[in-house]
N, C-alpha and C positions, 0 to 999 in steps of 0.2 A: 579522445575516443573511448567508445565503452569496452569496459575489460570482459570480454569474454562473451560479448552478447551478438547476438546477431535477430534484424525485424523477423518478424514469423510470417510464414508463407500463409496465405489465405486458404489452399488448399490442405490446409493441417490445423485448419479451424473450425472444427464441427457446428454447423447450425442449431438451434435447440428449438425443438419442435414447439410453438407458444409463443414463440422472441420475434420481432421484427426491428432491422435497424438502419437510421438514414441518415444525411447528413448534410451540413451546407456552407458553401463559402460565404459568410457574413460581413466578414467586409473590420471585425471589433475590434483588431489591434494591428493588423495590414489586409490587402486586398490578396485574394489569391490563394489562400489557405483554407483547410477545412476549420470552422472553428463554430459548428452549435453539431448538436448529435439528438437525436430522437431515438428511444430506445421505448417500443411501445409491445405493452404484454396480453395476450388473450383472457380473456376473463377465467379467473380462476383462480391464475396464478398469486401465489403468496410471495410478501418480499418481506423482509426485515435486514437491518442497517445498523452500524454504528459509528459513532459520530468521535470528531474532535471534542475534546475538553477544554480547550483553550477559552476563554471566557469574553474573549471579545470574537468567537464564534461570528461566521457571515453570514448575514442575510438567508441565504439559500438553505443555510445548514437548518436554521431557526427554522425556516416552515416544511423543513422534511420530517422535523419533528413534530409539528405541529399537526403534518398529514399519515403520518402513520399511526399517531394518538388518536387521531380522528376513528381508524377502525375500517375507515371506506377501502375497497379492496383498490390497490395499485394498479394503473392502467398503464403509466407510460413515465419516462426520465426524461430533463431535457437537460440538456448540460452545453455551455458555453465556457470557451477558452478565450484568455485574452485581457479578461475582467472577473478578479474577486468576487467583485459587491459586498466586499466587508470593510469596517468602517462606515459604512453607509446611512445608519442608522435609521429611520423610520423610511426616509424616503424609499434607503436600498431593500426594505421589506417588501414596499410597494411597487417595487418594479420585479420584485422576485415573480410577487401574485399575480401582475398584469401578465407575465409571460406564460404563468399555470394557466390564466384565466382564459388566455389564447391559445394557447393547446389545447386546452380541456372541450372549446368550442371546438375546435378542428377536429380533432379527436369522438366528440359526440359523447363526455363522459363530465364528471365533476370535476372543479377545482381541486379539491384535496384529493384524488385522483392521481395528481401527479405530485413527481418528486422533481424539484429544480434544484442544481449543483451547476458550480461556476468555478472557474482559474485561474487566476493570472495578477494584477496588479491590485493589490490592497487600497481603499481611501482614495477609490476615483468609482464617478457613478456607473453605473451597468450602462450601456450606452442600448438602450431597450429595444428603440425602436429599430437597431439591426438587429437582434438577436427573434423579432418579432417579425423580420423581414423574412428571417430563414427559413421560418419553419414550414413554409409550402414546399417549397423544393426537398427539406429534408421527409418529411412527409411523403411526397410522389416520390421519394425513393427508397422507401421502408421496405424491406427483405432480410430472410433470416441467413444469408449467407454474406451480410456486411461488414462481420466482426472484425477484416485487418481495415476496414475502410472505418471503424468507427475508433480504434484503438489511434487509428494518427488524429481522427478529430478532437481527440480528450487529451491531446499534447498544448506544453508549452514552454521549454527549456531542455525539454527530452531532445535527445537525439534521432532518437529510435521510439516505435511502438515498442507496445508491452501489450501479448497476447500468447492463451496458450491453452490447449482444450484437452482433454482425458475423458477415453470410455472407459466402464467396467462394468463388469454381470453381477448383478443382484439377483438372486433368485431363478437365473433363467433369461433376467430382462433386462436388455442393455440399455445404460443409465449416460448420459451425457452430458459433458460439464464445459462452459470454455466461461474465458475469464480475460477482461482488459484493465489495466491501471495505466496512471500517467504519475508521474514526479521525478523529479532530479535536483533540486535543492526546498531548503524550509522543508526540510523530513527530522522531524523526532517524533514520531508519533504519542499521542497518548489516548489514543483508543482503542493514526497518524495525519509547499502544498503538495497533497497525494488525494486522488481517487483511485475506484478498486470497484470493481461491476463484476462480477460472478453469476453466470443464468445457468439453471441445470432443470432436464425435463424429470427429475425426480418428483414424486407428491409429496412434501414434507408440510407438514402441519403448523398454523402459524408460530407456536409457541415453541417447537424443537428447531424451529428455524431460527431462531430468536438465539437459542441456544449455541445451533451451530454456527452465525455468523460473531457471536461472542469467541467462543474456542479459538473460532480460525484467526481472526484478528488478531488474537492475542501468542500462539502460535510464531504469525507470518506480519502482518502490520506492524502489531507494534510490538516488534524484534526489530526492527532496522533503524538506524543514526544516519545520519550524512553531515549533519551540520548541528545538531541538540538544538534547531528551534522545530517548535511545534505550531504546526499552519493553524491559521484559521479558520479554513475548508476543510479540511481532513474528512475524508465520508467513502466509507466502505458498505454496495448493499451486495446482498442474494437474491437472487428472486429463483421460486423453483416453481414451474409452471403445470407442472403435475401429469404430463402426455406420455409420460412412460408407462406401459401396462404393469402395474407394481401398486401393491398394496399402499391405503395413507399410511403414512411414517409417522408414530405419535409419540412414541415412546424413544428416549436421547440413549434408554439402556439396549435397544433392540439391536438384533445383526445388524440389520438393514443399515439402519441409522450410523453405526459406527464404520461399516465399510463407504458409504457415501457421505461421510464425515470426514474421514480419511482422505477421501481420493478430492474434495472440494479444497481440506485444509493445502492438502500438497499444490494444490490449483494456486492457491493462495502466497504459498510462501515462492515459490517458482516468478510469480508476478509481483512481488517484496522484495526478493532479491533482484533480479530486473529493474527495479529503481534505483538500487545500490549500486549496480553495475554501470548506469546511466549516471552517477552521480554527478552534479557537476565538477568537472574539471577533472574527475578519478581518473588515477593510473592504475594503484592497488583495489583488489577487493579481498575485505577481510574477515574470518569468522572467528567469532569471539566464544569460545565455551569456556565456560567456570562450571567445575562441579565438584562434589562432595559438600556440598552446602547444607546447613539444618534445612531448607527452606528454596522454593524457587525464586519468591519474591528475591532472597539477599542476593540470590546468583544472577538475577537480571539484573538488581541493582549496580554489582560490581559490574558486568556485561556491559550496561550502557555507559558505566565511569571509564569505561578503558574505549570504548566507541565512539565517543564525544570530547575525547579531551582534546585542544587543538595540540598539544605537545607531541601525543601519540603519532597521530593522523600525520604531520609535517614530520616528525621522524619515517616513518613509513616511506611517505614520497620519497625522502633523501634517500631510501635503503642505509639507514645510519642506525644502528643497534645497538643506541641511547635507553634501554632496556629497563632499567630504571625509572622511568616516567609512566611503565603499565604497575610497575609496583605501588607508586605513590597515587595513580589513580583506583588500585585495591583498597588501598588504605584511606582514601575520602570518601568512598560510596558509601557510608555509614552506616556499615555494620560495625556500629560500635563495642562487641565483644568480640571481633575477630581476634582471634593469634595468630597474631603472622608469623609465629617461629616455627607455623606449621605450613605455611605456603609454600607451593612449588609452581613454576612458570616456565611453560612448555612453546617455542616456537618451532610449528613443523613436531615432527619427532625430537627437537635437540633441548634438552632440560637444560634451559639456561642458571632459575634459582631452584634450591632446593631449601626447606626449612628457613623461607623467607631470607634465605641469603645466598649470592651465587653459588654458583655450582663451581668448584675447585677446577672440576675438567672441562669446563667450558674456554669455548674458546671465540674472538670476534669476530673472526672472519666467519666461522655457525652461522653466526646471525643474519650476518650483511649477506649471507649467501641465500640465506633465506627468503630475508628483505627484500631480493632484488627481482623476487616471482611477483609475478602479477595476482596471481592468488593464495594466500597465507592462512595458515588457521594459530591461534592464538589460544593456548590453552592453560588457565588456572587451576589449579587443587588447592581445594578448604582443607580438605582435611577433618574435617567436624559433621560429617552426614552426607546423605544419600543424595542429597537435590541434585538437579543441574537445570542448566538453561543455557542457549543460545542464541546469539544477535548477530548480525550481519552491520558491517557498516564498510567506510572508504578511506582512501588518505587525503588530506589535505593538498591540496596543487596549487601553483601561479594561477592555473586559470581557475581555478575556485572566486580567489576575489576579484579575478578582471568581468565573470559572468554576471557578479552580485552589485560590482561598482558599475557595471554600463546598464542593468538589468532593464532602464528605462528610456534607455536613447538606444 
């Protein structure tokens, strides 16, 4: 079960003036399910994205880069669950474009026009002609109050949708944001299988947009562990459709810009942790801060070494306060000038080490009392500077590997 999540009501999912979104049972990995999504934009609207790293990158990922390089303004997403198309290699390019190509007609717009994004089983073909099957029906049901119906069509080992919207006043003028993502296992981001769709009726201009879906990613995406691999698909966009009466947004220094910088990043991390909560097979959900670091970069680094180590994560499950194993994972994350006769390791309020060595007054039942919440915060001190940083990640469970061994049957 997820720790502490519950699906979001539809009635607490603001439409954005610009967005329309649709959907369709395709038929791509069983009958019966929603699994392609049509998310199609009024002209105007600005999108920019960022992508997985991972270098055997899918099909999809490739020509979202290829169409937003292009410069053509974005009209529409289509997105299928069920199938990757990575691994695919020239063919799975070609059936990415055959399904832009068919939208694009439907739609009345260009090929690089749209952005295709895909989920699900790696090193098997897109099975095309359903996901080309779909897209009239998801089409005849394009509406801008679709968001919880589009947030279950972008699942695939989720439990739960991931959806979640936020107003605030600019200037006077109220500014709209809602946000769906889908993942539950293959999450280590390094951008972070995970999507992440953000639409806000703000006007932000392309290039502070550009900026703001960097920030926020890095913020919210890629802060979260479940398992330290890093998908193939990984693809986080914005689009901000500009129907809010609010001046263009150009400048990343302006008010404007950093109050709906703010209130998108917070969209963002809310719908990051929500994958963490979903993790597969999690009991815990846990929050990793290291601070006093020279630097944020070392204090992620340490972050993600204590949120991906399986030793961590399976101690956690156990509620076992084998505590020792976040040390040793401070001391691999390679900050190679660390002093650890300066660390201290905080679970909850209770300072288990101090000066890189337990704390005298510590005691194990602290811990295991700890351990045995469903949500924990986990905290490091360098000792050596101002940084800090924080990452969200899960524990380790039985059904972690019963999810990832049957994942295909």
């Amino acid at each position: 079960m997820p720790v502490n999540l519950q699906p979001p009501a539809a009635k607490d999912l603001f439409p954005i003036s610009g967005v329309e979104l649709g959907w369709a049972e395709a038929g791509i990995k069983r009958p019966g399910r929603k699994d392609v999504l049509v998310m199609r934009f009024e002209a105007g609207t600005q999108v920019a994205g960022v992508f997985t790293q991972n270098r055997f990158c899918a099909a999809p990922v490739q020509l979202c880069r290829e169409h937003l390089a292009a410069g053509e303004p974005i009209r529409a997403l289509v997105v299928n669950t069920g199938n990757a198309n990575a691994g695919t290699g020239q063919e799975g390019r070609n059936r990415a474009l055959q399904v832009c190509k068919t939208l694009a007609n439907q739609l009345g717009c260009q090929t690089e026009q749209i952005l295709p994004f895909s989920t699900g089983v790696i090193l098997e073909p897109l099975p095309v002609d359903k996901v080309i099957a779909g897209l009239p029906t998801a089409i005849e049901r394009l509406a801008p109050a679709h968001w919880a119906e589009a947030a279950e069509a972008i699942m695939t080992t989720d439990t739960l949708p991931k959806a979640v919207s936020r107003q605030i006043v600019v200037d006077g003028v109220t500014i709209s944001i809602t946000g769906i993502a889908k993942g539950a296992g293959m999450i280590h981001p390094n951008m972070a299988t995970m999507l992440g769709f953000i639409a806000t009726d703000a006007p932000i201009a392309t290039a502070a947009l550009q900026t703001l879906v960097s920030d926020a990613a890095d913020r919210s995406f890629n802060s979260i562990t479940i398992d330290g691999d890093t998908s193939t698909n990984d693809s986080f966009i914005i689009a901000a459709t500009g129907k809010a009466a609010l001046a263009p947004i150009t400048d990343s220094r302006s008010d404007a810009y950093q109050a709906i910088a703010a209130a998108i990043t917070d969209v963002a991390i809310i719908l990051a942790q929500a994958i963490v909560r979903d993790g597969e097979g999690a009991t815990k959900f846990m929050t990793v801060t290291v601070e006093g670091g020279k630097n944020r970069e070392e204090c992620k680094a340490i972050g993600y070494a204590i949120g991906r180590s399986p030793l961590v994560k399976t101690a956690f499950f156990a509620s076992d306060p084998n505590l020792g194993r976040i040390l040793a994972a401070v001391g691999y994350a390679g900050v190679t000038d660390l002093d650890v006769d300066k660390v201290d390791l905080y679970l909850d309020d209770v300072l288990v080490a101090v000066n890189g060595g337990r704390n005298p007054d510590y005691r194990e039942e602290q811990g295991q009392q700890v351990m045995s919440k469903p949500e924990i915060l986990v905290r490091v001190r360098l000792n050596r500077g101002e940084a800090a940083a924080t990452i969200w990640t899960c524990d380790f469970s039985y059904d972690y590997v019963k999810i990832n061994a049957d994942y295909r049957t």
